[in-house]
BAMI-828255 format. One line per field, with one value per residue (C-alpha): residue in three letters; chain; y, z, x. Coordinates in pm, 1 decimal. Example, Ala and Ser with C-alpha at 12.3 -4.5 7.8 and 13.67 -1.06 7.14 Angstrom:
2
resn	ALA|SER
chain	A|A
Y	-450.0|-106.0
Z	780.0|714.0
X	1230.0|1367.0
END
This chain:
188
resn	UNK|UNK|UNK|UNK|UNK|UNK|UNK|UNK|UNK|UNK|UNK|UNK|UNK|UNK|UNK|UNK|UNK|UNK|UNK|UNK|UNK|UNK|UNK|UNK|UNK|UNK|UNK|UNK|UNK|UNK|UNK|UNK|UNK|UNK|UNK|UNK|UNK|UNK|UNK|UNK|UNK|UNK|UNK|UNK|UNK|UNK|UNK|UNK|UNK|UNK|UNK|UNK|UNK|UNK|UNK|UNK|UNK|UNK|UNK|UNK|UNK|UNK|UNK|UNK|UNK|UNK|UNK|UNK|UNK|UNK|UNK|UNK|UNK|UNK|UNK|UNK|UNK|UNK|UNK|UNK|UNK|UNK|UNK|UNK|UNK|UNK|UNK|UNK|UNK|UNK|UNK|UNK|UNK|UNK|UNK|UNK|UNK|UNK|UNK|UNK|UNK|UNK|UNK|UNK|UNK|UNK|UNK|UNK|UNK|UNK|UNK|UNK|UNK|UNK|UNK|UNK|UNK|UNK|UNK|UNK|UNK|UNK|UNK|UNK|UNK|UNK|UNK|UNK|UNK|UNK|UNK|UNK|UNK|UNK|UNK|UNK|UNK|UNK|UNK|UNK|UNK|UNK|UNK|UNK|UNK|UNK|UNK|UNK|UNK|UNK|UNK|UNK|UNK|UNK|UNK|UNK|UNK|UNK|UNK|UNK|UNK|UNK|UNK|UNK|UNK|UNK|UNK|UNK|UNK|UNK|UNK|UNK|UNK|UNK|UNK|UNK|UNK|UNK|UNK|UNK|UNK|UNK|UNK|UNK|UNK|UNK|UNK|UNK
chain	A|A|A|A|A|A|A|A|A|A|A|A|A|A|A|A|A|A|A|A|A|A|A|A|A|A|A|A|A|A|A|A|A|A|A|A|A|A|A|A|A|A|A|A|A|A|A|A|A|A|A|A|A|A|A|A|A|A|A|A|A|A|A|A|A|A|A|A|A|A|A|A|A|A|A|A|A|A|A|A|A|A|A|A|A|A|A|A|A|A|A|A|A|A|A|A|A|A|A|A|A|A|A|A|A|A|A|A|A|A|A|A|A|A|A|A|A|A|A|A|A|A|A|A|A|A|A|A|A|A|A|A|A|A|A|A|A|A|A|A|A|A|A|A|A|A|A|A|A|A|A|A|A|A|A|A|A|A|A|A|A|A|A|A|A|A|A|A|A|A|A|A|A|A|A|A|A|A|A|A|A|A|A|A|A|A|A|A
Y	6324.7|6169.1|5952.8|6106.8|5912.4|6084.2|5915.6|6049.4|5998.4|6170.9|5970.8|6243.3|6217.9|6284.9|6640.3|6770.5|6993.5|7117.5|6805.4|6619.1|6953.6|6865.2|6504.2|6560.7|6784.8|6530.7|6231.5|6438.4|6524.3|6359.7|6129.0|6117.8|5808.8|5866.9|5608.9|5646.3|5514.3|5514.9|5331.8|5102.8|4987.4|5080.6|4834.8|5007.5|4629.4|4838.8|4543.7|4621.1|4537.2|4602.3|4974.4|4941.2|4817.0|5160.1|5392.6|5226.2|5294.3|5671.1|5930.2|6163.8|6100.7|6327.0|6281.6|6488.2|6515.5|6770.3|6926.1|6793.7|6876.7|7051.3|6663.8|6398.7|6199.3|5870.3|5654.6|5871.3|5826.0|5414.8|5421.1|5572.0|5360.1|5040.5|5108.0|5312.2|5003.7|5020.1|4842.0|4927.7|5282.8|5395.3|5207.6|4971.2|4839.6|5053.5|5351.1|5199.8|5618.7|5787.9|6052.1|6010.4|6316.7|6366.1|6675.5|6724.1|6914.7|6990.2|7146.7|7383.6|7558.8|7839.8|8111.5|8127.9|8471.8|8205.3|8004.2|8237.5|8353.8|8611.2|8441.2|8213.2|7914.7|8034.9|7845.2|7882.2|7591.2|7493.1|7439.5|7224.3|7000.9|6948.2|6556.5|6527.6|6674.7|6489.7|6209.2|6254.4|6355.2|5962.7|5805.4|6009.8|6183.9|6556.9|6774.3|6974.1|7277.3|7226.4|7305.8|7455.7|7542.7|7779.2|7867.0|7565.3|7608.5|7918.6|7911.6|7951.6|7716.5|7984.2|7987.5|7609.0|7573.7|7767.2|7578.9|7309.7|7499.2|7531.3|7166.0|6992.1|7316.0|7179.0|6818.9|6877.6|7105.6|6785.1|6597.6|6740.8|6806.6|7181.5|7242.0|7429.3|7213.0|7245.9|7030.9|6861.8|6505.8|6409.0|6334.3|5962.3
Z	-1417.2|-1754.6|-1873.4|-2096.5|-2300.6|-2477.8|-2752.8|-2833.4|-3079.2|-3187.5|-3411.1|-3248.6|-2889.4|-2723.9|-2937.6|-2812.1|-2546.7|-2592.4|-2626.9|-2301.1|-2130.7|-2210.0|-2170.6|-1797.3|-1758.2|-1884.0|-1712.1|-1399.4|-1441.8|-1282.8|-1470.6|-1774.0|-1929.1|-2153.2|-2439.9|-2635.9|-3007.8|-3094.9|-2752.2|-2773.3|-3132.7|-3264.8|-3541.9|-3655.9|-3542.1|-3401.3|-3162.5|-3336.4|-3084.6|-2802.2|-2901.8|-2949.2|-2557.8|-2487.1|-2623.2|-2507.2|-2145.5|-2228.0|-2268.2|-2456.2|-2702.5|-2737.6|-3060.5|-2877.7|-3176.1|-3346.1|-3653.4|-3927.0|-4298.7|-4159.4|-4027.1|-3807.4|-3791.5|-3980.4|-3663.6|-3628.7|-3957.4|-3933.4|-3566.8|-3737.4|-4067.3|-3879.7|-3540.6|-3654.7|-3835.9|-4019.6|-3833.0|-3500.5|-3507.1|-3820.7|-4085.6|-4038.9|-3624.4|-3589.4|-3257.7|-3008.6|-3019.0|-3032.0|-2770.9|-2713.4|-2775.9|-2976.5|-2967.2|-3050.2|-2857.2|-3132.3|-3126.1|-3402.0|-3507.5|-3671.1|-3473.7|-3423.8|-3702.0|-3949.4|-3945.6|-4071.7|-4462.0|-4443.7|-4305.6|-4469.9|-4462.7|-4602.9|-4312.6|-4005.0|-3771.5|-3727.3|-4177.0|-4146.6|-3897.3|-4083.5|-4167.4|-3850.4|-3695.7|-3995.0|-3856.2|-3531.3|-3731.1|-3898.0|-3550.4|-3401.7|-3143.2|-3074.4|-3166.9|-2916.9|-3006.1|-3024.4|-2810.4|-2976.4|-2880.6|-3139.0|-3237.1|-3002.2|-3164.0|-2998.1|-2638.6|-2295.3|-2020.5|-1858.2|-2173.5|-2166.6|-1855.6|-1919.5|-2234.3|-1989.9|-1714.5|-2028.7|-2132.8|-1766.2|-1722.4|-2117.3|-2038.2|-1699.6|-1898.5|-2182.5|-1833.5|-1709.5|-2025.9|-2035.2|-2287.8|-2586.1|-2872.0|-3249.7|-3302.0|-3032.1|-3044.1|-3173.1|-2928.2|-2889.0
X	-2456.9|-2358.3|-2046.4|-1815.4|-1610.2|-1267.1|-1150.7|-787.1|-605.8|-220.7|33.4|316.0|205.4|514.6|559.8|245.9|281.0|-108.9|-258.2|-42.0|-221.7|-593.0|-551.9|-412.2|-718.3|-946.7|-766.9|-849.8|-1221.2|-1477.5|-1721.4|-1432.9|-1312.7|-973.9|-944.4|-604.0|-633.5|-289.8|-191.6|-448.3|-421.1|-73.0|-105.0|-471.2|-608.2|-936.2|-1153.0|-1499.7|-1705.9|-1509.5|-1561.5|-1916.7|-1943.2|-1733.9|-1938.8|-2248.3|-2121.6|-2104.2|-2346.0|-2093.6|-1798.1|-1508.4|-1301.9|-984.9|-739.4|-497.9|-669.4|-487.3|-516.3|-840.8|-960.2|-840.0|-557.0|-620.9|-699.7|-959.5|-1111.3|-1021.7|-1250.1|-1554.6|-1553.1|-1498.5|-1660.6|-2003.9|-2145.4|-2496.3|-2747.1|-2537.2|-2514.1|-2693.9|-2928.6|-3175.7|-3250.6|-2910.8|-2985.9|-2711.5|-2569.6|-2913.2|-2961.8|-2614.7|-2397.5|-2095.4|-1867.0|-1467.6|-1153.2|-946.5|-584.7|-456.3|-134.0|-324.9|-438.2|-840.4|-866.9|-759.5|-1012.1|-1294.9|-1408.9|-1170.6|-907.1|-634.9|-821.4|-1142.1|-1395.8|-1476.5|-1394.5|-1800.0|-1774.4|-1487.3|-1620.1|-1949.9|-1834.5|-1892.5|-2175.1|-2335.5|-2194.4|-2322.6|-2685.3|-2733.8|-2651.9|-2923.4|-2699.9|-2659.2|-2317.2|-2196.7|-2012.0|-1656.0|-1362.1|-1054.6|-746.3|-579.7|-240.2|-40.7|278.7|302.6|170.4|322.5|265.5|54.5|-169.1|-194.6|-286.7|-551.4|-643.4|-658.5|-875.3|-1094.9|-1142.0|-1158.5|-1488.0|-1602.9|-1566.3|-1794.3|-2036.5|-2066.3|-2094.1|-2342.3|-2626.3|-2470.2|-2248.3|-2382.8|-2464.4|-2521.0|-2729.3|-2984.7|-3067.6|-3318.1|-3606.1|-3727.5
END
């Protein structure tokens, strides 16, 4: 059984009612650690290597995030420029992640028919996460496919429990080398 490592991150924490939902679920699962970005480092004052000892712990990292502007919020963004140093994680000497296996829970106001070519926003969900899964590709880790929870804004508590029933059975699958990937690691 692996380590699983959730890195969260939501600047409007307390008006999410979807993402409070799958971070109880994950706070609950077995074999999951929960690491809140905009708790941790309000001030965007990210401790380097204190994240690179995190993630070495792990065998899996969950960017959990709402799906902003068809990315991340910024804290997001500010983690992987600073944290995924060359030579560390990438580059030159850098295979600290390799093997490893990255994979995002993402939460979205549109409903899931949006996101397709036909659809209002033109790609499917897989397309617009391509930063990163290439990401994930230069570290030398696997991407697993994604969990998504679609159309928040309007979704009983019935339906988000069971968006929550769904990540706490994803989070074990990542857990335990089963969830379906996009892209394997590479092999050493």
């Amino acid at each position: 059984m692996g380590q699983v490592l959730v890195i969260f991150a939501h600047p409007a924490f307390q008006r999410s009612r979807a993402n409070r939902a799958l971070l109880r679920a994950a706070s609950t699962t077995e074999g999951v650690t929960v690491h809140d970005l905009y708790e941790t480092y309000p001030d965007f004052l990210i401790d380097v290597r204190d994240e690179q000892q995190l993630l070495e712990k792990h065998d899996a990292v969950v960017l959990q995030h709402p799906f902003f502007w068809y990315s991340s919020p910024a804290l997001i963004k500010e983690w992987l420029d600073l944290v995924l140093e060359y030579r560390w994680a990438y580059g030159e000497g850098g295979d600290a992640l390799r093997g490893k296996i990255l994979a995002q829970a993402i939460t979205a106001g549109g409903p899931v028919n949006a996101y397709r070519r036909e659809g209002p926003n033109h790609f499917t969900v897989r397309e617009l996460l391509a930063p990163y899964e290439q990401t994930a590709r230069l570290c030398g880790m696997g991407y697993a496919e994604a969990y998504a929870v679609h159309g928040v804004n309007h979704l009983d508590e019935a339906a988000l429990a069971e968006a929550a029933r769904g990540y706490q059975s994803w989070l074990e699958a990542l857990r335990d080398g089963s969830a379906p990937q996009w892209l394997a690691p590479p092999s050493s």
